[in-house]
N, C-alpha and C positions, 0 to 999 in steps of 0.2 A: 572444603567441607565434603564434597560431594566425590572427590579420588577417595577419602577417610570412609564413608561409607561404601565404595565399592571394593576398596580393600578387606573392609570386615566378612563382606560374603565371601569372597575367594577362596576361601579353608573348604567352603560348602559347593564348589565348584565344580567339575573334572574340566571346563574350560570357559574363559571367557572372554570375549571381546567386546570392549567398549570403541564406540562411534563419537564422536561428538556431535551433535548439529553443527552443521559449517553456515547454513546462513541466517542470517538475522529476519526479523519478522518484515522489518519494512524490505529489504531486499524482497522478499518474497511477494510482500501484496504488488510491491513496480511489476516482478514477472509474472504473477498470475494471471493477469491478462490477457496475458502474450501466448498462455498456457492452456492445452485441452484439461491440462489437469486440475483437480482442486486447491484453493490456496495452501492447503497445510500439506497435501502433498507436494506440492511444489520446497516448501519451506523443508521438509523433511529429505529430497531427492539428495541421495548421495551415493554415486559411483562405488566409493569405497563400501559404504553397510551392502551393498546388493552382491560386492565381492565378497565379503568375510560370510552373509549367507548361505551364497553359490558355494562356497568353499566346505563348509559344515554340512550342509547338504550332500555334498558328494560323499563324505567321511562317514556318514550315519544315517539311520532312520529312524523314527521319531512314533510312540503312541500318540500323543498329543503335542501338539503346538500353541503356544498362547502368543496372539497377538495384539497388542496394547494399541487401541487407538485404530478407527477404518483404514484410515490412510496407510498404516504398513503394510495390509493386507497387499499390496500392486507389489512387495518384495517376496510375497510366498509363492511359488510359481507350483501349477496343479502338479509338476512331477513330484515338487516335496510335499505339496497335500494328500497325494495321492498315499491311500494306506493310514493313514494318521487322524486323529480327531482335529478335527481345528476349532481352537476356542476364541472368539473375540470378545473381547473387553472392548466393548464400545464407549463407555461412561455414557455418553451423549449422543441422542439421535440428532443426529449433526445438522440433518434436512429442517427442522422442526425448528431449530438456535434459524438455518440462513434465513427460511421464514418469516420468522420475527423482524430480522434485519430488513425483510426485501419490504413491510411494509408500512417502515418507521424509517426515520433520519431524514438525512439530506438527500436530493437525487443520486447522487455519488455514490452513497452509501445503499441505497437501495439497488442502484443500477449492478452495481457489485455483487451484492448480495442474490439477487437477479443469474446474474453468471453464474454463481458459485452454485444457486440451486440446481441449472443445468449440469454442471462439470458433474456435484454429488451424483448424482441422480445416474448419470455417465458409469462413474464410477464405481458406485454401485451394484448396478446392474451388470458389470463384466466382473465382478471379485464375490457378493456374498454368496455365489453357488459353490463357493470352496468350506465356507463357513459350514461346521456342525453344530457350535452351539454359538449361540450370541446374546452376551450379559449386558443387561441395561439398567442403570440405576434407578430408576422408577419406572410405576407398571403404566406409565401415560408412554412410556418411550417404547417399551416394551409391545404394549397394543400396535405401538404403531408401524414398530418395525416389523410386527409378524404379519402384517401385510404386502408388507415389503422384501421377505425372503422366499424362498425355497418352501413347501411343505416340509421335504426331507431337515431342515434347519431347525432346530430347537430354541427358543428364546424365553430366558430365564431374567428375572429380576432378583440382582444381589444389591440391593441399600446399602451404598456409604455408610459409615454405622462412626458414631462420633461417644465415645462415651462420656455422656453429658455432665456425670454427677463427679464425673476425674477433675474434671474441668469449673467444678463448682465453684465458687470463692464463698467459703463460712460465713456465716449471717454473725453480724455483730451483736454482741447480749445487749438486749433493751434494757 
């Protein structure tokens, strides 16, 4: 399903390269331990995507950049920021989700969650000074990450937007 959809945009392309994720989720949570990095960074690390970037980068320059997701942000290196808007689609203030985790569950799961706030927090702090704008699906995310960037940073909330009445199912006649 999902080559059938990336085939469809191709026409609307001038180039594209698809990555796959190469490791699995529990592979990831084993090494994120072991890891300065965040679990989903870790889960997303691939040699290959950082080459077909570096590669496109060197080919072209860019007005804007959109980055889906914090953790891609460690593949945009400031010489390709530099010059460009850079947009992050964060969906999730991701510190806010480990949060919750760090102080519900089992110790495990807290202790984890524990970590993973430091690694965010890490992470953070060395990548959203490249960020120009950064979109959060609600304004509780939004409040909180504009605390958390740059003045120069822009932070907009764009709502998921579900169109509810598409999705209706017809009321039966009484």
């Amino acid at each position: 399903r999902e080559m059938g959809e990336i085939d469809a945009i191709r026409p609307y392309c001038s180039g594209l390269d698809v990555v796959p994720v190469q490791k699995s989720g529990r592979a990831a949570i084993l090494q994120a331990p072991l890891s300065l990095q965040p679990y989903r960074a870790v889960k997303l690390q691939s040699g290959h995507f950082r080459t077909v970037v570096n590669g496109v980068a060197q080919q072209a320059t860019f007005d804007l950049i959109w980055v889906n997701f914090l953790e891609m942000l460690g593949y945009v290196s400031p010489q390709l920021a530099a010059g460009s808007t850079v947009v992050l689609d964060q969906h999730n203030a991701d510190e806010l989700v480990w949060e919750r985790y760090a102080h519900t569950g089992r110790w495990f799961t807290r202790a984890f969650a524990y970590q993973e706030l430091w690694k965010l927090r890490r992470f953070q702090q060395r990548h959203l000074s490249d960020v120009d704008v950064l979109l959060c699906v609600s304004e509780q995310d939004a409040e909180f990450m504009r605390a958390r960037v740059p003045g120069s940073c822009q932070v907009w909330t764009a709502p998921n937007g579900v169109d509810l009445g598409f999705f209706e199912t017809p009321s039966s006649p009484s």
